[in-house]
N, C-alpha and C positions, 0 to 999 in steps of 0.2 A: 504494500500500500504506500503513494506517496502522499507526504504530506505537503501543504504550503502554508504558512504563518505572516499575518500582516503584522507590519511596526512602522514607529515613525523613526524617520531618518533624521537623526541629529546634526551630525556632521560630517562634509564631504572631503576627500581627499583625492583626486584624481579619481581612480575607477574604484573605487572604492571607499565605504559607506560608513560609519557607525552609527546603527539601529537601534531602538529602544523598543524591546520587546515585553509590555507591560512591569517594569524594571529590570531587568536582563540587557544589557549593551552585547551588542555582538558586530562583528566587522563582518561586512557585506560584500558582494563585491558584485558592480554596476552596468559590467558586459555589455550585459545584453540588454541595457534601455538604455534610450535617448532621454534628455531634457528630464532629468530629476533633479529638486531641489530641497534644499534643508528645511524640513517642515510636513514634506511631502509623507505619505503612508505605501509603506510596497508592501508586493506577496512576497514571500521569500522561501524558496526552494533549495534546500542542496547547499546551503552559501551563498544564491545567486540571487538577486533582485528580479523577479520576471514579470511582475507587472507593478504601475502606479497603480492605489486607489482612493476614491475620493474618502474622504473621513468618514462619510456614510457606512458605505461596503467596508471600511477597516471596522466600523463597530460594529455592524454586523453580523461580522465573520468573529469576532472578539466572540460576542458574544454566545454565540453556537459551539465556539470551543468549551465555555463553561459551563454550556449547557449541558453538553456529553462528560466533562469533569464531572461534574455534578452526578450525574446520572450512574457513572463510574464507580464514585464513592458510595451511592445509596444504595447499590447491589455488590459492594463490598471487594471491589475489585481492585 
């Protein structure tokens, strides 16, 4: 199964990112998109940035992840 995780991008360094993944920083790196900037929310696959999304679709998505967390823990898993 893959997964892909949105965060907001803090700050840029050439191809590469530092992400805020609901606290969690992680270094990104920016390949394979055009035109992202500091501020901005990506999907994040593998290490890689693969897509921007609007703050809407990053809460979302946020949100669905805790929902399966959640779900996770109530049947004890």
């Amino acid at each position: 199964m893959c997964l892909a995780v949105p965060g907001e991008v803090l700050e840029i360094d050439g191809d590469t990112a530092t992400v805020d993944f609901e606290g969690a920083e992680r270094e990104v790196k920016l390949d394979l998109l055009e035109d992202v900037s500091e501020g901005d929310y990506v999907l994040v696959h593998t290490g890689f940035a693969i897509q921007v999304l609007s703050p809407e679709e990053a809460e979302e998505t946020l949100d669905s992840w805790e929902e399966v967390a959640e779900m996770r823990t109530s049947a004890g898993v």
